[in-house]
C-alpha positions in Angstrom: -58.7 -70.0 -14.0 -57.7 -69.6 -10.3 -59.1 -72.7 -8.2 -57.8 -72.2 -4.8 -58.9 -68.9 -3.3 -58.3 -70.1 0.2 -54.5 -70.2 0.2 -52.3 -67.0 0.2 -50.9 -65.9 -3.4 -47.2 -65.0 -3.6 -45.2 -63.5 -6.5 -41.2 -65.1 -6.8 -38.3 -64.2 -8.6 -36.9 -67.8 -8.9 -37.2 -71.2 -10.8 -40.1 -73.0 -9.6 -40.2 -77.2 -10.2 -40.9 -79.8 -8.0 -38.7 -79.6 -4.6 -37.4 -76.2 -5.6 -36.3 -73.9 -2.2 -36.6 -70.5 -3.1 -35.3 -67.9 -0.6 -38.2 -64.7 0.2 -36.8 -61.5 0.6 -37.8 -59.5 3.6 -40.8 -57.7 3.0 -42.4 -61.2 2.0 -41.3 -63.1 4.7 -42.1 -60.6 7.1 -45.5 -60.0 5.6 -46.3 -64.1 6.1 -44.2 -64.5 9.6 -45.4 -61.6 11.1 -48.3 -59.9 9.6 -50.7 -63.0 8.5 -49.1 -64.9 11.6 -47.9 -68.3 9.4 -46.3 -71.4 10.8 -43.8 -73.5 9.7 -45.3 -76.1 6.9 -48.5 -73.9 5.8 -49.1 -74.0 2.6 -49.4 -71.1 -0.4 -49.5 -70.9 -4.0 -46.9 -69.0 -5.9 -45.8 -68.1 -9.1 -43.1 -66.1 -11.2 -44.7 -65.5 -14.5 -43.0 -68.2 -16.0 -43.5 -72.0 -14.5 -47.0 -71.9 -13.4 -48.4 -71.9 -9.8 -47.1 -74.2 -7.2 -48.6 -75.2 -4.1 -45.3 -74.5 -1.9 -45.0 -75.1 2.3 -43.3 -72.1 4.3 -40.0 -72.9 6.0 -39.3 -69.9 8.2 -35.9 -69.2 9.4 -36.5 -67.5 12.3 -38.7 -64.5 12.8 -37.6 -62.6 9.9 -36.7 -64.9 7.3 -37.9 -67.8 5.5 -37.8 -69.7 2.4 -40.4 -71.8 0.6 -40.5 -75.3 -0.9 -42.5 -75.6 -4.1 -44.4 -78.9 -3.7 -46.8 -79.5 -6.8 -47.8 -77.4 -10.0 -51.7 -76.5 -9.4 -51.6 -74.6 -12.7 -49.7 -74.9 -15.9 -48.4 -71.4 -16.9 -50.7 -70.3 -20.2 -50.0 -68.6 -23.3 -49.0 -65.1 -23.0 -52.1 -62.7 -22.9 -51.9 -61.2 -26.4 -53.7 -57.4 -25.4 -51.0 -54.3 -25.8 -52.6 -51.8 -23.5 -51.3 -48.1 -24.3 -52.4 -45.4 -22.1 -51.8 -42.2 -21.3 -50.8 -41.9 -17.4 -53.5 -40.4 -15.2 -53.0 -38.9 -11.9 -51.6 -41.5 -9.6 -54.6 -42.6 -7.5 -56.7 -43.1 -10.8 -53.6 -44.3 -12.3 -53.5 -47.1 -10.0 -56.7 -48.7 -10.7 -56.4 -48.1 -14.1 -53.3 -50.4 -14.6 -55.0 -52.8 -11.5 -57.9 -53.6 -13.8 -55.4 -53.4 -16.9 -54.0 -57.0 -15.7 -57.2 -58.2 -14.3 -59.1 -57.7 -17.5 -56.0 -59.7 -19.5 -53.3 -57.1 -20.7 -50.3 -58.4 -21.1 -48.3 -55.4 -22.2 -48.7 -51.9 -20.3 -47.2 -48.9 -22.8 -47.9 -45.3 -21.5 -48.0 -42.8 -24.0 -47.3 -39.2 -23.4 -50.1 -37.0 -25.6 -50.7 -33.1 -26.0 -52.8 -33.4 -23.4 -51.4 -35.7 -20.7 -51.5 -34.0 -17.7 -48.8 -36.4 -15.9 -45.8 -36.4 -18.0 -43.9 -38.0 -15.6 -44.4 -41.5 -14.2 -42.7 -43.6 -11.7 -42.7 -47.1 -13.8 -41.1 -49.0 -10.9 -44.6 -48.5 -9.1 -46.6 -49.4 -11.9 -44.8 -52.8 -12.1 -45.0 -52.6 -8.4 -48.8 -52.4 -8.9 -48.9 -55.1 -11.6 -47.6 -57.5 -9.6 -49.4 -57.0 -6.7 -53.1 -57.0 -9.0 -51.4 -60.4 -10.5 -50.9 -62.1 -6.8 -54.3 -61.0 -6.0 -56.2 -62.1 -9.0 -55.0 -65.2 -10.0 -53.3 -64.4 -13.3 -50.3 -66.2 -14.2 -48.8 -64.2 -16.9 -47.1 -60.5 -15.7 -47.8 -57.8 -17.9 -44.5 -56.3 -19.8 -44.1 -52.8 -18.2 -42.5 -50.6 -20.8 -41.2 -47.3 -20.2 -43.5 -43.9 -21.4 -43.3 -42.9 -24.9 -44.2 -40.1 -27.2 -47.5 -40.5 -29.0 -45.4 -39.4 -32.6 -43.0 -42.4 -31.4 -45.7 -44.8 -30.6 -47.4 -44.7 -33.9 -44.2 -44.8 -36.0 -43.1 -47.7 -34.2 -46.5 -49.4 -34.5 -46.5 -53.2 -35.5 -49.3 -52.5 -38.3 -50.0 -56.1 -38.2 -51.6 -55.6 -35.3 -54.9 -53.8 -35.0 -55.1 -50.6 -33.0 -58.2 -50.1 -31.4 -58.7 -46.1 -29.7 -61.8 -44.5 -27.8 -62.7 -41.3 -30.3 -65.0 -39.8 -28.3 -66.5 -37.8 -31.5 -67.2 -40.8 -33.2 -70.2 -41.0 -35.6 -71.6 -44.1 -34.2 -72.4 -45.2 -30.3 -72.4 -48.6 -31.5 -68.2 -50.3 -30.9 -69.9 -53.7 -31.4 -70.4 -53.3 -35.1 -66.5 -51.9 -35.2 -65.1 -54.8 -33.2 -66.6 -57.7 -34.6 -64.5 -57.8 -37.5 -61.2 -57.8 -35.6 -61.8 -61.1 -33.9 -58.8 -63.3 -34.0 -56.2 -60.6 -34.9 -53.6 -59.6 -32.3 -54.7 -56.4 -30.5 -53.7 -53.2 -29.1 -56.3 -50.2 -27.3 -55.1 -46.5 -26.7 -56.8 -44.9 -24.3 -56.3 -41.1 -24.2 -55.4 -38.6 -20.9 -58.1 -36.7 -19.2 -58.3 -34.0 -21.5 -58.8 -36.4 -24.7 -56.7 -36.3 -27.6 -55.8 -33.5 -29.6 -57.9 -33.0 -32.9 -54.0 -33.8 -34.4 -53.5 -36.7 -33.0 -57.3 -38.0 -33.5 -56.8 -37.1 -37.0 -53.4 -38.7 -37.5 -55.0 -41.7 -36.0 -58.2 -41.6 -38.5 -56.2 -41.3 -40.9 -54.3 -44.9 -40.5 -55.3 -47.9 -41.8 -54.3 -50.3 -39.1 -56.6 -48.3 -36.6 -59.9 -48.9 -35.6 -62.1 -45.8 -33.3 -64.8 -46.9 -31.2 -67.0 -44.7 -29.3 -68.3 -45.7 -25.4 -71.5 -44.1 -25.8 -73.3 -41.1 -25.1 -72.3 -40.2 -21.9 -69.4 -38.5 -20.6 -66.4 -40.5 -18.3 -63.8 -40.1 -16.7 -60.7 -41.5 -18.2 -60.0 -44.4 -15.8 -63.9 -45.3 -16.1 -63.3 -45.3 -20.2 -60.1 -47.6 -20.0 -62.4 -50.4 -17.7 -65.0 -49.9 -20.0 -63.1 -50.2 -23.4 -61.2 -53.0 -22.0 -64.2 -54.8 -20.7 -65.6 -54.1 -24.7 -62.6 -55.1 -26.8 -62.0 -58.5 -24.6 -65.2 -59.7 -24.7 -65.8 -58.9 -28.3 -62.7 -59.3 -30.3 -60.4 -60.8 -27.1 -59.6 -63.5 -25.1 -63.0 -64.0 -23.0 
């Protein structure tokens, strides 16, 4: 868990050990120079998904370059989160904070899956990374999400590790209870679907019923918007059958 919320969070691409000089590129050094107004020898914390987080001083190198010198590991970098998150993409400004919370809430793979009903066929998976990253920096996680590229729904379940439990949001389902669905999955590596605006088709639910690997939860009575369901059904599976 993040300790220090006083000291400015930064994403690297580099080795990070003791004494290590890792060179920012421009939009970061800018950012800390000139935006947040940083002298020589402050101190931040970065990470780069795979060493931990160090407590680092800046070193500028004049007004638009700088480097930083990690100076002591704050936090040893943790297992891998375990969650595959699968969605279907959203329109972008509900996409967004969809994949924001997505890495808050633990998910440590991001799959989008294109359904009969996904109204957004196309996505730019640079800026979802992009977006990753910068939820990661902000939150305090140490582990970056896997950003794979879109795939079709047929192609997601026929390449489907069935060792791993698939959870989905079936908004039809006979129950308003996912506790009593969940329980049993505690423990097992997980994955959760969450379907496009429109909902899945009654083909896909049924291909999906149909499976033994995959469990349907419903959210309740009322009706949400997709990027309200994916918070909610990731805020469910973690704290029932999850890491929390």
């Amino acid at each position: 868990m993040r300790a220090n919320y006083r000291l400015q969070r930064l994403f690297v691409d580099a080795p990070l050990s003791a004494g290590a000089m890792v060179e920012l590129d421009r939009g970061q050094a800018n950012y800390l120079l000139n935006v947040l107004r940083m002298k020589g020898g402050a101190e931040l914390l970065v990470f780069n998904g795979r060493d931990g987080e160090w407590r680092a001083a800046l070193e500028p190198q004049g007004k638009r370059a700088a480097t930083i010198r990690a100076t002591s590991l704050e936090r040893r970098q943790p297992d891998a989160p375990g969650l595959v998150y699968a969605f279907a993409p959203l329109k972008v400004g509900r996409l967004d904070y969809m994949v924001q919370k997505a890495v808050e809430m633990g998910a440590g793979v991001l799959q989008p899956v294109i359904t009969q009903h996904t109204q957004q066929p196309r996505l730019n998976i640079a800026k979802v990374r992009a977006n990753a990253l910068e939820a990661a920096e902000q939150c305090g996680v140490l582990a970056l999400p896997d950003c794979h590229e879109p795939i079709r729904f047929e192609a997601f379940i026929d390449g489907w590790d069935t060792d791993r439990a698939l959870i989905f949001c079936d908004e039809d389902h006979e129950t308003d209870n996912p506790l009593e669905k969940l329980t049993p999955l505690r423990g097992r590596p997980l994955g959760l679907l969450i379907g496009p605006e429109g909902g899945f088709s009654d083909a896909e639910r049924a291909r999906l019923r149909a499976l033994p690997f995959v469990t349907a939860i419903p959210l309740g009575p009322r009706i949400l918007r997709a990027d309200t369901a994916a918070v909610a059904a990731l805020a469910v599976v973690q704290a029932v059958a999850g890491d929390w």
